[in-house]
C-alpha positions as CSV (number, residue, x, y, z in Angstrom):
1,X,-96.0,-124.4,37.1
2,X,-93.4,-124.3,34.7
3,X,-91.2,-120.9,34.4
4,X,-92.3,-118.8,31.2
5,X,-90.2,-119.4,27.9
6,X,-87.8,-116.8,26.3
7,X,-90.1,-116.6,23.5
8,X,-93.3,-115.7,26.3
9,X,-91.0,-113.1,28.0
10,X,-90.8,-111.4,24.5
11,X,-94.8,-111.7,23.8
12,X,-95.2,-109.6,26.9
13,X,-93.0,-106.9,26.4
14,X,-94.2,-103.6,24.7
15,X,-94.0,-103.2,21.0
16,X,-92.7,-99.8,21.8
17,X,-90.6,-97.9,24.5
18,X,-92.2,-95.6,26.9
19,X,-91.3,-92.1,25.4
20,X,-90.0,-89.6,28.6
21,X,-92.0,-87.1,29.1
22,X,-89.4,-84.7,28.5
23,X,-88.8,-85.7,25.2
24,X,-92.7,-86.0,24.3
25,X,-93.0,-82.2,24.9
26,X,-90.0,-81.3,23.0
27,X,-91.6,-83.3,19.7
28,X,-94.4,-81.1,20.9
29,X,-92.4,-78.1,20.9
30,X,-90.8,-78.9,17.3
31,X,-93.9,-79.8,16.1
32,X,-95.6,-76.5,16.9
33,X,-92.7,-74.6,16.1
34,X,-92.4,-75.8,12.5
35,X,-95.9,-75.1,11.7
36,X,-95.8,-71.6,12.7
37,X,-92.1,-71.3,10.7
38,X,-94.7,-72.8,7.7
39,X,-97.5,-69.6,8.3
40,X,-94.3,-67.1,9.1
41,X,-93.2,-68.0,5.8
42,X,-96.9,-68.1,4.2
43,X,-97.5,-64.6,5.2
44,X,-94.3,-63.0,3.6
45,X,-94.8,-65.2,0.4
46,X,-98.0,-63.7,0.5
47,X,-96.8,-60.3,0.8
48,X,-94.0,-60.5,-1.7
49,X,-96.9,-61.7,-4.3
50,X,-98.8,-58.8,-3.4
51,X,-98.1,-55.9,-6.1
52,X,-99.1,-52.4,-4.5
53,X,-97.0,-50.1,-6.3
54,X,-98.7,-47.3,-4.9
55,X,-97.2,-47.8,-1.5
56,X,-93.5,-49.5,-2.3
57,X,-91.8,-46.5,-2.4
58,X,-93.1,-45.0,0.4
59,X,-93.0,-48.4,2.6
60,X,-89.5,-48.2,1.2
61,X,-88.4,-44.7,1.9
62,X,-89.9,-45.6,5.2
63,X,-88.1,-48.1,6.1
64,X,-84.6,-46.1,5.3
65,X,-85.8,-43.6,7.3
66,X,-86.2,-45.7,10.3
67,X,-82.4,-46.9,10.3
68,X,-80.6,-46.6,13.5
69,X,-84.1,-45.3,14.7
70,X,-83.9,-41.4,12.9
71,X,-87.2,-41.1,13.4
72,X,-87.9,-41.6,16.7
73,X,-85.0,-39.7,17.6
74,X,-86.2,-36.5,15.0
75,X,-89.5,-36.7,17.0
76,X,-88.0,-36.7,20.9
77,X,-86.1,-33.9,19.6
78,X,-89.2,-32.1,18.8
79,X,-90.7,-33.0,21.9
80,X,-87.7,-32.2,23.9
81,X,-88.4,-28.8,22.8
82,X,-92.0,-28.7,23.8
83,X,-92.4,-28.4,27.2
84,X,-91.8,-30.1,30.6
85,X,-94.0,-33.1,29.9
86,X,-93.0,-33.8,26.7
87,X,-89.3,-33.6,27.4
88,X,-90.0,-36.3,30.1
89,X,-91.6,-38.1,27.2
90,X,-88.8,-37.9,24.8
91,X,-86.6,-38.7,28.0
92,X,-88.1,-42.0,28.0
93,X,-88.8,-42.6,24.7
94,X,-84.9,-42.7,24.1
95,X,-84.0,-44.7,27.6
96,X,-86.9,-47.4,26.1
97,X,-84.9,-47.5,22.3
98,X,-81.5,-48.2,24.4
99,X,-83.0,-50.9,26.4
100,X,-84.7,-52.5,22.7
101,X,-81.8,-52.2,20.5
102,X,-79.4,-53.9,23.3
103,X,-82.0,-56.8,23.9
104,X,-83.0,-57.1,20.5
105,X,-78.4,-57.1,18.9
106,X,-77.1,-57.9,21.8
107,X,-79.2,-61.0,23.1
108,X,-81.9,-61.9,20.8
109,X,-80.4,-62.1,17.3
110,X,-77.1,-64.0,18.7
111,X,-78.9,-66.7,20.4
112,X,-81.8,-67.1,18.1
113,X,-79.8,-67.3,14.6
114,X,-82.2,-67.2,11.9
115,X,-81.5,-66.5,8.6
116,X,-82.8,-63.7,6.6
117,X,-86.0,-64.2,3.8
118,X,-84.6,-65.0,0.7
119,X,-86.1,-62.2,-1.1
120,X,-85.1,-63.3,-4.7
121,X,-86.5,-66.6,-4.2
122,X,-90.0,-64.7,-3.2
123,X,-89.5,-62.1,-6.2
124,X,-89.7,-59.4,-3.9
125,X,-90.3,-56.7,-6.6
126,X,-86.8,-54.2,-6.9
127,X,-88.8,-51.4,-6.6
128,X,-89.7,-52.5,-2.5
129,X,-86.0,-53.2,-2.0
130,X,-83.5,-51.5,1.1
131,X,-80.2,-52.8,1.8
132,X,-79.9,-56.4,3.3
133,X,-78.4,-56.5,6.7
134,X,-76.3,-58.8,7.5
135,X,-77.5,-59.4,10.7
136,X,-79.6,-62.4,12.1
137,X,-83.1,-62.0,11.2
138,X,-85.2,-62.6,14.4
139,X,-85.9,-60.2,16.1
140,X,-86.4,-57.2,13.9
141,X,-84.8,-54.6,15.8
142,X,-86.5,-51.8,14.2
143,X,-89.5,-52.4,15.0
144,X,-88.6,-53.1,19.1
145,X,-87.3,-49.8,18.7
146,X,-89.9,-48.2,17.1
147,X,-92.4,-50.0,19.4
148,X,-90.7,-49.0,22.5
149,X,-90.1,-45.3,21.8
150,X,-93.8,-45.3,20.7
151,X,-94.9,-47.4,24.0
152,X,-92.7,-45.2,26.5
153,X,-93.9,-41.5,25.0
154,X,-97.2,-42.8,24.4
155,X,-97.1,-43.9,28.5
156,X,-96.1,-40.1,29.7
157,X,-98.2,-38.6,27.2
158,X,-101.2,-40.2,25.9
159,X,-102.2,-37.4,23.2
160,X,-99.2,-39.1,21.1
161,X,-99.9,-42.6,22.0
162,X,-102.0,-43.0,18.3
163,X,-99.8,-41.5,16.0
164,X,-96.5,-43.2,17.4
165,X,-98.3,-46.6,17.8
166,X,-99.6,-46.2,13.6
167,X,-95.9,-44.9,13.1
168,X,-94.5,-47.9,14.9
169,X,-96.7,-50.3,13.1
170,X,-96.1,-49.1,10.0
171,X,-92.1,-49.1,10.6
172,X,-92.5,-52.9,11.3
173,X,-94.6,-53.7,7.9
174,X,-92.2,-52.2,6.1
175,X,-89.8,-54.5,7.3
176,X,-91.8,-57.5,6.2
177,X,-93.0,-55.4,2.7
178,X,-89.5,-54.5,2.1
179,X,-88.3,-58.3,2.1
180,X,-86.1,-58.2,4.8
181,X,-87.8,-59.4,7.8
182,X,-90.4,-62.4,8.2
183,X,-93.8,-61.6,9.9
184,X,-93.0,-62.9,13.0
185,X,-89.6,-61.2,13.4
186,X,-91.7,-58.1,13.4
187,X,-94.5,-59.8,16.3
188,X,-91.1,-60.6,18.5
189,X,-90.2,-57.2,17.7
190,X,-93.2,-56.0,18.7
191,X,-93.3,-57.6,22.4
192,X,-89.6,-57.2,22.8
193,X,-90.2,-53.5,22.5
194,X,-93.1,-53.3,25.2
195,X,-91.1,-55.1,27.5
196,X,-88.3,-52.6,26.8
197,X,-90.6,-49.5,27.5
198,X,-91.6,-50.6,30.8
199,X,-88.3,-51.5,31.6
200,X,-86.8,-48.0,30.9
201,X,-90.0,-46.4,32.4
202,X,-89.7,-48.7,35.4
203,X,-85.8,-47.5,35.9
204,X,-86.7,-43.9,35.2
205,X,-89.4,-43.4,37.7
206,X,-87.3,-44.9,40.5
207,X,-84.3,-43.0,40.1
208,X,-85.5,-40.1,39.1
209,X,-88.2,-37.6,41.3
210,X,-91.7,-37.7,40.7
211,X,-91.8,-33.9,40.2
212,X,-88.7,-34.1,37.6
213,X,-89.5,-31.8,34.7
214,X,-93.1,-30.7,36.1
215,X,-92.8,-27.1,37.5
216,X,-93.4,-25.8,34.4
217,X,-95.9,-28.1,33.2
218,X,-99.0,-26.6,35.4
219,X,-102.2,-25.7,33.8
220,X,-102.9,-21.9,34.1
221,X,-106.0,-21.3,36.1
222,X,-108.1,-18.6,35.4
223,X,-108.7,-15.7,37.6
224,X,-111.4,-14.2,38.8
């Protein structure tokens, strides 16, 4: 039998090259990723085109207020104030901020570097707008702050779970009504910030005691 021609070794060969596997789930990966870059973007077009004057200001004055996390800070001092249990609770609310501001400057905006919206291109009204940071955009560290003070007070007293989780919410729209934020720098935000409040709850119940703070937090019986 006579050997096979050049020209029959080329018939047989594939039309394309096997694609690693590796490299099939990183087209995968880019794929997916650039279609939920495409809804991020959706979302806070949509916002922008949204007029609610009404609640610009107040999303606005918001927003300010929750620089450098002044507001969760304003409430742990209250509730440093207000007993044993509460003062545990602002203890932990602030220990849960530390851990989400570091993870959220520190590591997650220098190695994700995403750029922020482009809030004249979206004709983000005036009346909505706060300063620009100049910071990467991803996460939004406001609202893993906001998230994790409301997460770690909310876990050591669940009577201001509601109000601190609506609070924390509404910190993180404002970021995306504000045009400074996408959408889904605030949903990092979010999750970075839970993670953050059970790590700082985690660290504070092992090193400190379990009856830390609670001899004066005992429910008076009555007598008789």
């Amino acid at each position: 039998m006579s050997e096979p021609t050049t020209g029959d070794q080329d018939l047989t060969r594939p039309l394309t090259r096997p694609v690693a596997p590796s490299d099939g789930l990183r087209r995968v990966a880019s794929a997916v990723l650039g279609d939920l870059r495409a809804v991020d973007g959706a979302l806070y077009a949509a916002v922008a085109a949204t007029p609610t004057p009404t609640l610009d200001r107040t999303l606005r004055r918001l927003s300010h207020a929750a620089d450098h996390s002044k507001i969760s800070f304003a409430i742990a001092g209250a509730l440093a104030l207000s007993g044993a249990r509460p003062r545990r609770a602002a203890l932990a609310g602030v220990g849960a901020i530390a851990v989400a501001s570091a993870s959220a400057n520190l590591l997650g905006k220098r190695l994700v570097h995403r750029d922020r919206p482009d809030r004249e291109a979206a004709r983000v009204t005036v009346d909505r707008h706060v300063r620009m940071p100049t910071s990467a955009s991803f996460p939004s560290g406001h609202t893993a702050s906001a998230v994790a003070f409301a997460t770690a007070v909310g876990t050591v007293l669940p009577a201001a779970s509601v109000p601190l989780g609506a609070l924390a919410g509404a910190v993180g729209y404002s970021r995306v009504h504000t045009g400074v934020h996408y959408p889904g720098d605030v949903a990092a935000g979010a999750v970075l910030g839970i993670a953050s409040a059970a790590t700082a709850l985690a660290v504070g119940s092992a090193r400190l005691p379990a009856s830390f703070g609670s001899r004066r937090f005992r429910w008076a019986r009555p007598r008789g």
